[in-house]
C-alpha positions in Angstrom: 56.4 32.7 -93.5 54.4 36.1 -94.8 54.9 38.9 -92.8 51.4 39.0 -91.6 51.4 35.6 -89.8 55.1 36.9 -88.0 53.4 39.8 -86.9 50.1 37.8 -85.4 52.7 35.3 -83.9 54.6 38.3 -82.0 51.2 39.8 -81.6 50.0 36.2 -79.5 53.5 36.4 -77.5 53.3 40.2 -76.9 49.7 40.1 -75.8 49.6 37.4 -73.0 53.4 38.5 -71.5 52.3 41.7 -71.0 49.4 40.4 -69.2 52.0 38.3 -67.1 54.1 41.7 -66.3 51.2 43.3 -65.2 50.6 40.6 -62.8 54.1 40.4 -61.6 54.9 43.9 -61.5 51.6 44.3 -58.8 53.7 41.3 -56.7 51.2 38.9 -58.0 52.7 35.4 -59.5 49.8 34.7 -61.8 50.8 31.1 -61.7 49.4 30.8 -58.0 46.4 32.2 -58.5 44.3 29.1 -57.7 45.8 28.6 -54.7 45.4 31.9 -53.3 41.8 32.2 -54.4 40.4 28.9 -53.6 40.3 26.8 -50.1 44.2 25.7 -50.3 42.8 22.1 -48.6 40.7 21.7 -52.1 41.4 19.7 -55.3 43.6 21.8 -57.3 43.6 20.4 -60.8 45.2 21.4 -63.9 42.4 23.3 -66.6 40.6 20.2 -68.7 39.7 19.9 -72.4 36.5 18.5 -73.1 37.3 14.8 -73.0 38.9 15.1 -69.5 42.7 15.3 -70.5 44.5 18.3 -68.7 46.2 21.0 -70.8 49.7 21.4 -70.3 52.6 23.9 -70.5 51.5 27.7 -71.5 47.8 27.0 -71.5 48.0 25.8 -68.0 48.8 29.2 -66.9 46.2 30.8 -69.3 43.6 28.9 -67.7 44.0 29.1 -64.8 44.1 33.0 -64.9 41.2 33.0 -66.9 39.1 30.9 -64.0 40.3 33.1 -61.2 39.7 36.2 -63.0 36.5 35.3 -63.9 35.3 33.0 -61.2 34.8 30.0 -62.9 34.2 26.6 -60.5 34.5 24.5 -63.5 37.9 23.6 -64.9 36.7 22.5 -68.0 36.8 24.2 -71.4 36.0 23.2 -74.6 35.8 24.8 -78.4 32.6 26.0 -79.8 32.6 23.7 -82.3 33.2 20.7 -79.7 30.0 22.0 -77.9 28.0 21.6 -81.2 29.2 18.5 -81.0 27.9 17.7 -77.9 24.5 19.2 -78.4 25.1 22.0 -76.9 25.9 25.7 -77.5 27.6 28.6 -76.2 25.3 31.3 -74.4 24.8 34.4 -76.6 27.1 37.2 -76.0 29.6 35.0 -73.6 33.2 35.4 -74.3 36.1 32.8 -74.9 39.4 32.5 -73.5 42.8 32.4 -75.5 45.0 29.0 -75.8 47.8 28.4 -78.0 48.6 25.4 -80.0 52.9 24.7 -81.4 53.5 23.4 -84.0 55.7 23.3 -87.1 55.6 23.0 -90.7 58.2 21.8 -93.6 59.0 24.3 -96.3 60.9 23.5 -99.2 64.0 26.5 -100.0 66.6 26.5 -102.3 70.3 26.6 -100.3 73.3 29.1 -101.7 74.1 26.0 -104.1 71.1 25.7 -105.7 69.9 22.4 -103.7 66.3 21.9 -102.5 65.6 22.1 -98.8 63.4 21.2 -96.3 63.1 23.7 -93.2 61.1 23.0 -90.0 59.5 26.3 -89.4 57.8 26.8 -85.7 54.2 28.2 -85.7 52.3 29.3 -82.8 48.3 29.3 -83.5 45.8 31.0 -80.8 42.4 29.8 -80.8 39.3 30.5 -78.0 37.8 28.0 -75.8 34.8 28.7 -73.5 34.3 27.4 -70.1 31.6 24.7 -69.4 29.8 27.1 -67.5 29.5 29.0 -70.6 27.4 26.6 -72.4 24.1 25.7 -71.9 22.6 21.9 -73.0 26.0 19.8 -72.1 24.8 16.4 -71.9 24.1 15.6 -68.2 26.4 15.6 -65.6 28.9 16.4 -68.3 31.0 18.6 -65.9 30.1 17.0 -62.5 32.0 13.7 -62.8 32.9 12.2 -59.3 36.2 13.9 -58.1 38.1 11.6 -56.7 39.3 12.9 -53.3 42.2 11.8 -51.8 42.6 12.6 -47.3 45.2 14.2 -46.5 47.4 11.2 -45.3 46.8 9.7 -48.4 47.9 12.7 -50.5 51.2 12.4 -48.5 51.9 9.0 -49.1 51.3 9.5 -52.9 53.8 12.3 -53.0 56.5 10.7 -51.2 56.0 7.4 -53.3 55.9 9.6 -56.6 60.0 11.6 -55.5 61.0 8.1 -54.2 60.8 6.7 -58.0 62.3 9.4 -59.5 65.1 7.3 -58.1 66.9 11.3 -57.2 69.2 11.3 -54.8 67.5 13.4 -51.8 69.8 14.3 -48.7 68.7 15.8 -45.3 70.5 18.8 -43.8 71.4 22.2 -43.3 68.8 24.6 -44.1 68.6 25.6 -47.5 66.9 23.3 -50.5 68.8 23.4 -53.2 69.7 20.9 -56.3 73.7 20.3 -57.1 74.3 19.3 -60.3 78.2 18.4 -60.1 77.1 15.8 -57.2 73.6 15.4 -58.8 72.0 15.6 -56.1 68.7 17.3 -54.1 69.6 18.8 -50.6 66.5 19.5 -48.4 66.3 20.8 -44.8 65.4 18.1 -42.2 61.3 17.0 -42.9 60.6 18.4 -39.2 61.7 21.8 -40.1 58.7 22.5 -42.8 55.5 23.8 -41.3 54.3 20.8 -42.3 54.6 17.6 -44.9 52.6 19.6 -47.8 55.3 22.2 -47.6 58.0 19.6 -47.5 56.9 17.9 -50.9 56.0 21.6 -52.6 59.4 22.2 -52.1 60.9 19.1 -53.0 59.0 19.5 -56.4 60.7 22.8 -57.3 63.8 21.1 -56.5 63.3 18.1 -58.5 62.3 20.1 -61.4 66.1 21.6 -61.4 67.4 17.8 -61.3 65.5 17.0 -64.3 68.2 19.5 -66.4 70.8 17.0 -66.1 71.9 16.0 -69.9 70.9 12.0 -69.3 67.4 13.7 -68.6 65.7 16.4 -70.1 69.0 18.5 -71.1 68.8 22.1 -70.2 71.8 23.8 -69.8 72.5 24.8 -66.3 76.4 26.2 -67.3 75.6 29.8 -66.7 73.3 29.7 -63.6 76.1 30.8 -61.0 77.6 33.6 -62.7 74.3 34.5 -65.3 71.5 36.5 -63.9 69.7 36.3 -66.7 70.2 32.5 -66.9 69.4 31.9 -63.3 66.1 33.8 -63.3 65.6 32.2 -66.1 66.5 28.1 -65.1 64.3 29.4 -61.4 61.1 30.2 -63.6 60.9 26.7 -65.0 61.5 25.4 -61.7 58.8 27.6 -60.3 56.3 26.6 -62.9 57.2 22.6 -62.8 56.8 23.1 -59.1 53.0 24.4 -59.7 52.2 21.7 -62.0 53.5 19.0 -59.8 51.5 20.3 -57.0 48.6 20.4 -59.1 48.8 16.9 -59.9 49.6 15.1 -56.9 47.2 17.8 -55.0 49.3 19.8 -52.9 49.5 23.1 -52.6 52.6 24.9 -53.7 55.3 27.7 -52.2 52.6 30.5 -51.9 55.3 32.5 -50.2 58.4 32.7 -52.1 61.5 31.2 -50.0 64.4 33.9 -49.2 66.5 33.1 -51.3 64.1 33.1 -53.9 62.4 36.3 -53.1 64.4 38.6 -55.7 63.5 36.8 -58.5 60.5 38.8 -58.9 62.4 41.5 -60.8 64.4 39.6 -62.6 62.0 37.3 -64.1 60.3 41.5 -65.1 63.6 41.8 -66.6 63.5 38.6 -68.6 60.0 39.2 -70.2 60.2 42.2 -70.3 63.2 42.1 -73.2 62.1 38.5 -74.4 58.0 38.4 -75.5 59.3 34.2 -76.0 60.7 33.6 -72.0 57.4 32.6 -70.5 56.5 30.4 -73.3 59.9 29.0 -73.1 59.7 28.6 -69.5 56.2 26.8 -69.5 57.5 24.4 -72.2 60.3 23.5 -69.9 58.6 23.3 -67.1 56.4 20.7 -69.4 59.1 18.6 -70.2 60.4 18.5 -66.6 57.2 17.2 -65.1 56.6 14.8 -68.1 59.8 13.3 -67.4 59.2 12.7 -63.7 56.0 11.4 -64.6 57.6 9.0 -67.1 59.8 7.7 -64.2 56.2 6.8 -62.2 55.6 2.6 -62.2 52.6 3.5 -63.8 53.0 6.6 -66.4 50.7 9.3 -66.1 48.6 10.7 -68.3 50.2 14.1 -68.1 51.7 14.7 -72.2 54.0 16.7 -73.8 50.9 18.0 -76.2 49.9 21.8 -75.5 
């Protein structure tokens, strides 16, 4: 790899954590953003591309800063060459919005004994998208397909159904949430003790994120989370973020207020960034993998992929 794509690549990571610091060092989780700017009753949905399949990981949390910042009602984007493609064309003089795309490419190297190689090298690629309200002449109706809203009840009922076939182990008492791995299992206060059943299943989803570590399913290593501040703040950002995309997708509205005991990772997820331009990035592709596996676990897999 040349040095000039190294230094665009730190350049990508550099640019959009320090965006996130800024955020978080005003108390502001950027990742809630929708929630506390829109009606917390309304559809919260993950940002779409232009063939209706949500984005996932990093670019989630791009987005959605990008539409609260700039008070976008649509949560569509698409490429300016996909708009062409449409018939239709980006306004003159609008701006787009940064996404990222992972990948990795095979290089042939010669090893100390003179053997031919092939090394998987990771890539990160940034490219601009533009908001549908950006673009005039998209075909009709293009961005007002029927949004299918679900009452309240039924929301409920979806999100209980969706934890129950995770097939986790969920026990009632006490009151503290928390996940045990040696037991492997999820401990929630009694239902009747959240203000009511939306904050029940926001909190189960944080919670159910952490089970997903476990080695027989997505494999992150929870070793060091007792006695590792680093690796708890860390293993509690993922869980924070898988939280939010859960919520998003069974349309609930997530912890907006940060539980006690989770109140003092504010700083140390500054800490984390702060020394590691990677960490959110890693985080979000964690937090990927968590909710993919959950989804995987559904009778009827979701389309929520792995894909940025």
């Amino acid at each position: 790899m040349t040095k000039n794509v190294e230094s665009q690549r730190t350049d990508i990571y550099s640019r959009i954590t320090d965006r996130i610091i800024d955020d978080l060092a005003n108390g502001v989780r950027p990742w809630m953003k929708p929630w506390n700017a829109a009606n917390t009753n309304g559809r919260i949905t993950r940002p779409l591309r232009h063939n209706g399949q949500p984005y996932s990981g990093m670019n989630v949390l791009l987005l959605w800063s990008e539409q609260m910042s700039r008070g976008f009602a649509s949560s569509m984007w698409i490429t300016f060459k996909q708009a062409l493609e449409l018939g239709a064309a980006v306004r003159k003089g609008e701006t787009g919005s940064t996404v990222v795309f992972a990948s990795r490419f095979t290089k042939s190297e010669t090893d100390g004994k003179g053997r031919e190689v092939d090394r998987e090298i990771p890539f990160l690629k940034a490219y601009s998208v533009f908001n549908a309200e950006q673009i005039d002449g998209l075909p009709e109706d293009y961005d007002h397909r029927p949004e299918i809203l679900i009452d309240p009840v039924a929301r409920i009922e979806q999100a209980d159904c969706f934890f129950r076939s995770t097939g986790a182990v969920i026990r009632h008492g006490g009151n503290h949430a928390f996940y045990a791995p040696g037991p492997d299992l999820i401990q929630m206060p009694p239902f009747e003790t959240f203000k009511d059943a939306a904050s029940y299943y926001a909190t189960l989803s944080h919670e159910a994120t952490h089970w997903t570590a476990a080695e027989n399913r997505v494999g992150r290593d929870l070793s060091r989370y007792v006695r590792d501040k680093s690796e708890r703040a860390r293993e509690e950002l993922i869980a924070e973020l898988g939280s939010c995309f859960l919520c998003a997708d069974l349309g609930i509205a997530p912890e907006l207020e940060p539980r006690p005991d989770h109140a003092s990772y504010l700083q140390s997820w500054l800490t984390v960034l702060a020394n590691d331009k990677r960490a959110i990035f890693q985080a979000a592709a964690h937090a990927q993998r968590a909710t993919a596996f959950l989804h995987g676990l559904q009778p009827e897999a979701t389309n929520i992929r792995d894909a940025a």
